[in-house]
VMD Tcl script that builds the backbone (N, CA, C; Angstrom):
set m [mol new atoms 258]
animate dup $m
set s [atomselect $m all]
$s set {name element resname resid chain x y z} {
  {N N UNK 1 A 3.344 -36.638 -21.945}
  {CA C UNK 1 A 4.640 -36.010 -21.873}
  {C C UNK 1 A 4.453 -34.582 -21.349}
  {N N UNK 2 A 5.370 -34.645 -20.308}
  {CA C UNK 2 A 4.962 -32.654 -19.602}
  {C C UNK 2 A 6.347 -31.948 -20.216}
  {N N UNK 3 A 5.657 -30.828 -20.459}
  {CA C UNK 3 A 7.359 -29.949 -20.461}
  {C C UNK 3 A 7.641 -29.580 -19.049}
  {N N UNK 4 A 8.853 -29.115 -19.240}
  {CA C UNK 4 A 9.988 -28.810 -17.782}
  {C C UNK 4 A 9.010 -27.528 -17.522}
  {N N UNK 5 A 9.101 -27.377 -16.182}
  {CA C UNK 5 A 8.796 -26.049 -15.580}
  {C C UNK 5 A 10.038 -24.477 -16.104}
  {N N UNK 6 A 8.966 -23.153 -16.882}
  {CA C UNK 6 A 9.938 -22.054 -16.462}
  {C C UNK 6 A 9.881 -21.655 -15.021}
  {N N UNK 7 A 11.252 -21.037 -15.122}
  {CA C UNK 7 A 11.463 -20.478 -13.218}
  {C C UNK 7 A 10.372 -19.276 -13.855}
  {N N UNK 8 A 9.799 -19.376 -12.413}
  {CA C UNK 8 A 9.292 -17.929 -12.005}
  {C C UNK 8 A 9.757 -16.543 -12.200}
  {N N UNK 9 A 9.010 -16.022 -12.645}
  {CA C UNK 9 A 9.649 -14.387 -13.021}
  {C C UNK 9 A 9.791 -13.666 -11.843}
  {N N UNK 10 A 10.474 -13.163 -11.640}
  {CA C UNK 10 A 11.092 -11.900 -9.918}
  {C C UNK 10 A 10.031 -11.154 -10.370}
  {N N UNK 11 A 9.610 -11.063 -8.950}
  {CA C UNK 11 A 8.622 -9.952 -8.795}
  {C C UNK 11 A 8.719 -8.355 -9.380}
  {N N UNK 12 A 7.216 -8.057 -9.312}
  {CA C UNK 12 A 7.174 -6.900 -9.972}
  {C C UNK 12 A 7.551 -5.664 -8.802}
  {N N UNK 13 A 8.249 -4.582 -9.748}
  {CA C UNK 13 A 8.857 -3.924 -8.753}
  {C C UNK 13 A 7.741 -2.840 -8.348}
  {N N UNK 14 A 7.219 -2.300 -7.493}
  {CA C UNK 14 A 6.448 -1.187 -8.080}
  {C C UNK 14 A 6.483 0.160 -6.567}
  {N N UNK 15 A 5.945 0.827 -6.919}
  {CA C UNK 15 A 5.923 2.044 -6.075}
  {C C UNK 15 A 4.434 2.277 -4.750}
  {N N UNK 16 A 4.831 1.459 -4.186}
  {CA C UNK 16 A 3.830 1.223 -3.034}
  {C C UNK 16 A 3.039 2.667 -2.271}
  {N N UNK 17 A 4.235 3.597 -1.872}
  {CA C UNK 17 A 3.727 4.900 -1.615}
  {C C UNK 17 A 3.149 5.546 -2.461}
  {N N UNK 18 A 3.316 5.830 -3.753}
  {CA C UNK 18 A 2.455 6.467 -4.779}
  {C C UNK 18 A 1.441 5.324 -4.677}
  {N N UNK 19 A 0.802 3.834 -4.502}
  {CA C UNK 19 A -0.082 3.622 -4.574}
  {C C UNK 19 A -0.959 4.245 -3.095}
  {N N UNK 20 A -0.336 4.288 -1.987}
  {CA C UNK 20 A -0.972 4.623 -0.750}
  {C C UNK 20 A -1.850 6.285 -0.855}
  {N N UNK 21 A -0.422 6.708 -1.750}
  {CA C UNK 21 A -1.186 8.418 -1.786}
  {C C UNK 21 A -1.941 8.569 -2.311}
  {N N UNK 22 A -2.299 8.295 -3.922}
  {CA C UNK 22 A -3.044 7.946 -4.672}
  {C C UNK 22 A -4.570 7.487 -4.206}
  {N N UNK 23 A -4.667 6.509 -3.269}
  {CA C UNK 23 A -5.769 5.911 -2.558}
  {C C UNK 23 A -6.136 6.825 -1.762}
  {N N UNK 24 A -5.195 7.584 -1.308}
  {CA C UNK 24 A -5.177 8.723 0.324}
  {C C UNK 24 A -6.538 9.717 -0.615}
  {N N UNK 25 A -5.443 10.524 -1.512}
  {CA C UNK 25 A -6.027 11.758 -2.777}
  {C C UNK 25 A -7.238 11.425 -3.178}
  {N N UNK 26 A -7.329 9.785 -3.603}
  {CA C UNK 26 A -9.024 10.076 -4.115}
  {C C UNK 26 A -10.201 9.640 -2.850}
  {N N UNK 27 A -9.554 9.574 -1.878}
  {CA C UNK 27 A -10.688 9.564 -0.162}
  {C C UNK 27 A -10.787 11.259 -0.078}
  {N N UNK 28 A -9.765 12.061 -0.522}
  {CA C UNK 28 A -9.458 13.096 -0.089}
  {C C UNK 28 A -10.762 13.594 -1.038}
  {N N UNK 29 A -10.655 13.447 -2.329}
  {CA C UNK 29 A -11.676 13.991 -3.619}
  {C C UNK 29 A -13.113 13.624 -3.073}
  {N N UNK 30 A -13.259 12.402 -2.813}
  {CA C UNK 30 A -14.697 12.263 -2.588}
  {C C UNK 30 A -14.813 12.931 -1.601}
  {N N UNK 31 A -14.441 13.108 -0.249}
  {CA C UNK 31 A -14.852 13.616 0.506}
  {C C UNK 31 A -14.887 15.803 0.560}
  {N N UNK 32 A -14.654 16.130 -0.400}
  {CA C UNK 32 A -14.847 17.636 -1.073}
  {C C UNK 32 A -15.737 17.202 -1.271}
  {N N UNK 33 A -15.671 16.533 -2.530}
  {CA C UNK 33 A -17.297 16.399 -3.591}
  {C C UNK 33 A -18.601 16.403 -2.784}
  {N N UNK 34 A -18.708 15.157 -2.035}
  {CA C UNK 34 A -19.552 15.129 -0.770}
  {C C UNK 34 A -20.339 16.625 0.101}
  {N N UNK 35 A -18.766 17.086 0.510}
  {CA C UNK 35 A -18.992 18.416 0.960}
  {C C UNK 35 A -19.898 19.128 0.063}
  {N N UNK 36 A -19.390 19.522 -1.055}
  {CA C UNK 36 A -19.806 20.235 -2.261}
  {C C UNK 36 A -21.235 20.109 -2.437}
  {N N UNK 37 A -21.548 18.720 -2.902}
  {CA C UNK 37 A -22.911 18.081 -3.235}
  {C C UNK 37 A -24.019 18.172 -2.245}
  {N N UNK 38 A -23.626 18.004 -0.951}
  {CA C UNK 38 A -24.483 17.826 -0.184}
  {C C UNK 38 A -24.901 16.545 0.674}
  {N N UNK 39 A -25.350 16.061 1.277}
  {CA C UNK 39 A -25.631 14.589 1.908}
  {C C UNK 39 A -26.671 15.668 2.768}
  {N N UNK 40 A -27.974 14.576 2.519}
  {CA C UNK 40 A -29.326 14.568 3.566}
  {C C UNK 40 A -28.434 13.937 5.048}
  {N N UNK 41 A -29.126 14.386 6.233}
  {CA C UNK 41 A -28.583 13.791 7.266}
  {C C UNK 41 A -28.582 12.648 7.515}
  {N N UNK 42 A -29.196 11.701 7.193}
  {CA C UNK 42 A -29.092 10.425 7.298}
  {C C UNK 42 A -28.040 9.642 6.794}
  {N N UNK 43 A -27.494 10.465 5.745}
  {CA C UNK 43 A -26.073 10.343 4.900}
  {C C UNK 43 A -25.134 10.466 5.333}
  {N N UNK 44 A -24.841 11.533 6.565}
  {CA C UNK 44 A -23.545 11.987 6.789}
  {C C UNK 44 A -22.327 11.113 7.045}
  {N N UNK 45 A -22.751 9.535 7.651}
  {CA C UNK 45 A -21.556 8.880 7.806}
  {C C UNK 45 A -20.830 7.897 6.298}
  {N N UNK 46 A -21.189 9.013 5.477}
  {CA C UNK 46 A -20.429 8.699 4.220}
  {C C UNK 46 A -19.075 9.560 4.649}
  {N N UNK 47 A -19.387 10.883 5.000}
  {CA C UNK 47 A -17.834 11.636 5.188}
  {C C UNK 47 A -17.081 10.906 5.897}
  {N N UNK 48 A -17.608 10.094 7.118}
  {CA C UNK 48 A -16.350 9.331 8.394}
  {C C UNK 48 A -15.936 8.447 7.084}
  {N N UNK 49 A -16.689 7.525 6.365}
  {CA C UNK 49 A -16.177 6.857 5.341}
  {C C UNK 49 A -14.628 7.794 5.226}
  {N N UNK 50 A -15.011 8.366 4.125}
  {CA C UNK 50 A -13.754 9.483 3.321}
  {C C UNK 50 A -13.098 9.956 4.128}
  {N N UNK 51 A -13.063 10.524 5.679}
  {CA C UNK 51 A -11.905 10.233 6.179}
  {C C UNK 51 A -11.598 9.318 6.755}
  {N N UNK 52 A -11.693 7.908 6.788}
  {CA C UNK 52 A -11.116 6.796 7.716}
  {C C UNK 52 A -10.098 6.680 6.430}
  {N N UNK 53 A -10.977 6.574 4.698}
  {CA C UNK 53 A -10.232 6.263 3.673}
  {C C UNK 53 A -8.926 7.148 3.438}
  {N N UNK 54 A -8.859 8.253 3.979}
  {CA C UNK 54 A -7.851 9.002 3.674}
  {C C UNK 54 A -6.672 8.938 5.166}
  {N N UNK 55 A -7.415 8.632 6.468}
  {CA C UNK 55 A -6.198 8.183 7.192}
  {C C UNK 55 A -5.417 6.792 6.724}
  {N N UNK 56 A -6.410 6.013 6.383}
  {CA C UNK 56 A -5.693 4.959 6.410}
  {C C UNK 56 A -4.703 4.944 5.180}
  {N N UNK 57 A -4.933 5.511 4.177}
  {CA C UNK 57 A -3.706 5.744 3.037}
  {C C UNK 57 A -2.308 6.453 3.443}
  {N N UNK 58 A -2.805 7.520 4.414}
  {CA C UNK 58 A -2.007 8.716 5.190}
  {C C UNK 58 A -1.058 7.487 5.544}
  {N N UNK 59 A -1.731 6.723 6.439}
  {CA C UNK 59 A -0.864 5.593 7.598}
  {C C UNK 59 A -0.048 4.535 6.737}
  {N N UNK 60 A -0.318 4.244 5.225}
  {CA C UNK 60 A 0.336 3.391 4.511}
  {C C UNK 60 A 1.302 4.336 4.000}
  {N N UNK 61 A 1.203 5.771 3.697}
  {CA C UNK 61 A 1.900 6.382 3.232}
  {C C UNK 61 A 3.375 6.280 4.003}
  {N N UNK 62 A 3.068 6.587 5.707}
  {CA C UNK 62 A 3.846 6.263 6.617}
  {C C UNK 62 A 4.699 4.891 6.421}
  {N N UNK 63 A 3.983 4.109 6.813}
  {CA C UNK 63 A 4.105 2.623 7.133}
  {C C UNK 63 A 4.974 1.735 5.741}
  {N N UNK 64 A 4.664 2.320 4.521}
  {CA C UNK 64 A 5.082 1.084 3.708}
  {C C UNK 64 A 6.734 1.209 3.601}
  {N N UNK 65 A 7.431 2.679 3.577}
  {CA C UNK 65 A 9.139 2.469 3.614}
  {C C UNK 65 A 9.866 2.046 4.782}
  {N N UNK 66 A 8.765 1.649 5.740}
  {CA C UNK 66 A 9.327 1.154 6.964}
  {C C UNK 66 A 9.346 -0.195 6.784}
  {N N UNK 67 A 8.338 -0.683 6.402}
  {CA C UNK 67 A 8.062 -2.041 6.093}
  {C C UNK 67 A 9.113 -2.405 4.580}
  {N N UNK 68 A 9.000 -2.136 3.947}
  {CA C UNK 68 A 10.162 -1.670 3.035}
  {C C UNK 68 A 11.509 -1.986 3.533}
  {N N UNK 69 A 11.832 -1.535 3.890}
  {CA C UNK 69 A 13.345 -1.601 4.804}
  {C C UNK 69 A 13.723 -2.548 5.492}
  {N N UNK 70 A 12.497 -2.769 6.336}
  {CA C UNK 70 A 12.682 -3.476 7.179}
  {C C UNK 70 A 12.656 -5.352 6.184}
  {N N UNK 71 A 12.130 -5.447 5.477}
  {CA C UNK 71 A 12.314 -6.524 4.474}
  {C C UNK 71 A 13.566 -6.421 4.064}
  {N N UNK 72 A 14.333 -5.363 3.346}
  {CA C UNK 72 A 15.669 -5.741 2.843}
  {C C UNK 72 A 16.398 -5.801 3.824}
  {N N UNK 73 A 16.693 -5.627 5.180}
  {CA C UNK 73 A 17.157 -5.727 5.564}
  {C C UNK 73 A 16.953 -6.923 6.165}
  {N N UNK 74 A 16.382 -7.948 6.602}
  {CA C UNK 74 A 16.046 -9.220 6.823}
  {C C UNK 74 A 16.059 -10.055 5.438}
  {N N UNK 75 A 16.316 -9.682 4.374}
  {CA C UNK 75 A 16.800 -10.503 3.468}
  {C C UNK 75 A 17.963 -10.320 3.587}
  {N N UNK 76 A 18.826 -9.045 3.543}
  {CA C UNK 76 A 20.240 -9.261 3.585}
  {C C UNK 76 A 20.459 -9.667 4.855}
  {N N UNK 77 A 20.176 -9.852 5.641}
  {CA C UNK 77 A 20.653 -10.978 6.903}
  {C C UNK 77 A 20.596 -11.888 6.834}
  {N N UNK 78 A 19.588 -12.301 5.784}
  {CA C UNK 78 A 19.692 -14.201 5.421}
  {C C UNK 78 A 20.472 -14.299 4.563}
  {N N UNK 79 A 20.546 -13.444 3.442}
  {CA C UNK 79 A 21.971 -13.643 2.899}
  {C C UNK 79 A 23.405 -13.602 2.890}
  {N N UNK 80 A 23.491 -12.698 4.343}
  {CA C UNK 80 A 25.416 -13.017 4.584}
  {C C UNK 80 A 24.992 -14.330 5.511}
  {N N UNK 81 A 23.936 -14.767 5.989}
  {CA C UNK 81 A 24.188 -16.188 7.362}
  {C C UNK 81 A 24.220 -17.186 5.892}
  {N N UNK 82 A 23.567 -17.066 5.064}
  {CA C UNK 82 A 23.763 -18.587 3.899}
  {C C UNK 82 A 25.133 -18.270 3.020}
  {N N UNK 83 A 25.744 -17.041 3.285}
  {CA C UNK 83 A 26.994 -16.864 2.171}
  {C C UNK 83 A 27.881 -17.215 3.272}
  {N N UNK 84 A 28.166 -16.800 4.450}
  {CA C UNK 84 A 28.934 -17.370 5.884}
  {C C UNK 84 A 28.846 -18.845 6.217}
  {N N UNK 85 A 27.372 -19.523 5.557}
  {CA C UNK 85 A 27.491 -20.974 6.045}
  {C C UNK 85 A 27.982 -21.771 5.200}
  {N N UNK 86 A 28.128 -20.982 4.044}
  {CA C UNK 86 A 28.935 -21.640 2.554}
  {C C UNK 86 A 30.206 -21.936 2.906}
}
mol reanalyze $m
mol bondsrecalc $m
mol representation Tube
mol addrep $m
């Protein structure tokens, strides 16, 4: 005997740009520390590391309320064409 399926819970809502900056800030930290500490030369392409890590957060920082938007707004377009085809 199975039980009935629960519906799925709606997604979790969460704050995508504070996760991007967040990721950005601590590329940003290591790459001080680094500075700070020192790296033998053979080391140095730890810093390109820490900044590729901090553009690419920079670029989500950008990128995610666009992407953002651009989702609700392609959901609400599927939802007046299925409330119009009603």
């Amino acid at each position: 005997m199975t039980r009935p399926r629960r519906p799925d819970p709606p997604p979790m809502q969460t704050n995508d740009v504070r996760i991007a900056a967040a990721g950005a800030a601590a590329w940003a930290v290591a790459f001080v520390v680094l500075l700070i500490v020192g790296l033998p030369s053979d080391d140095r392409w730890w810093l390109w590391v820490c900044v590729t890590g901090f553009a690419s957060g920079m670029f989500g920082v950008w990128y995610v309320p666009r992407l953002q938007a651009r989702r609700a707004s392609q959901s609400a377009a599927r939802a007046a064409r299925r409330q119009h085809a009603d």
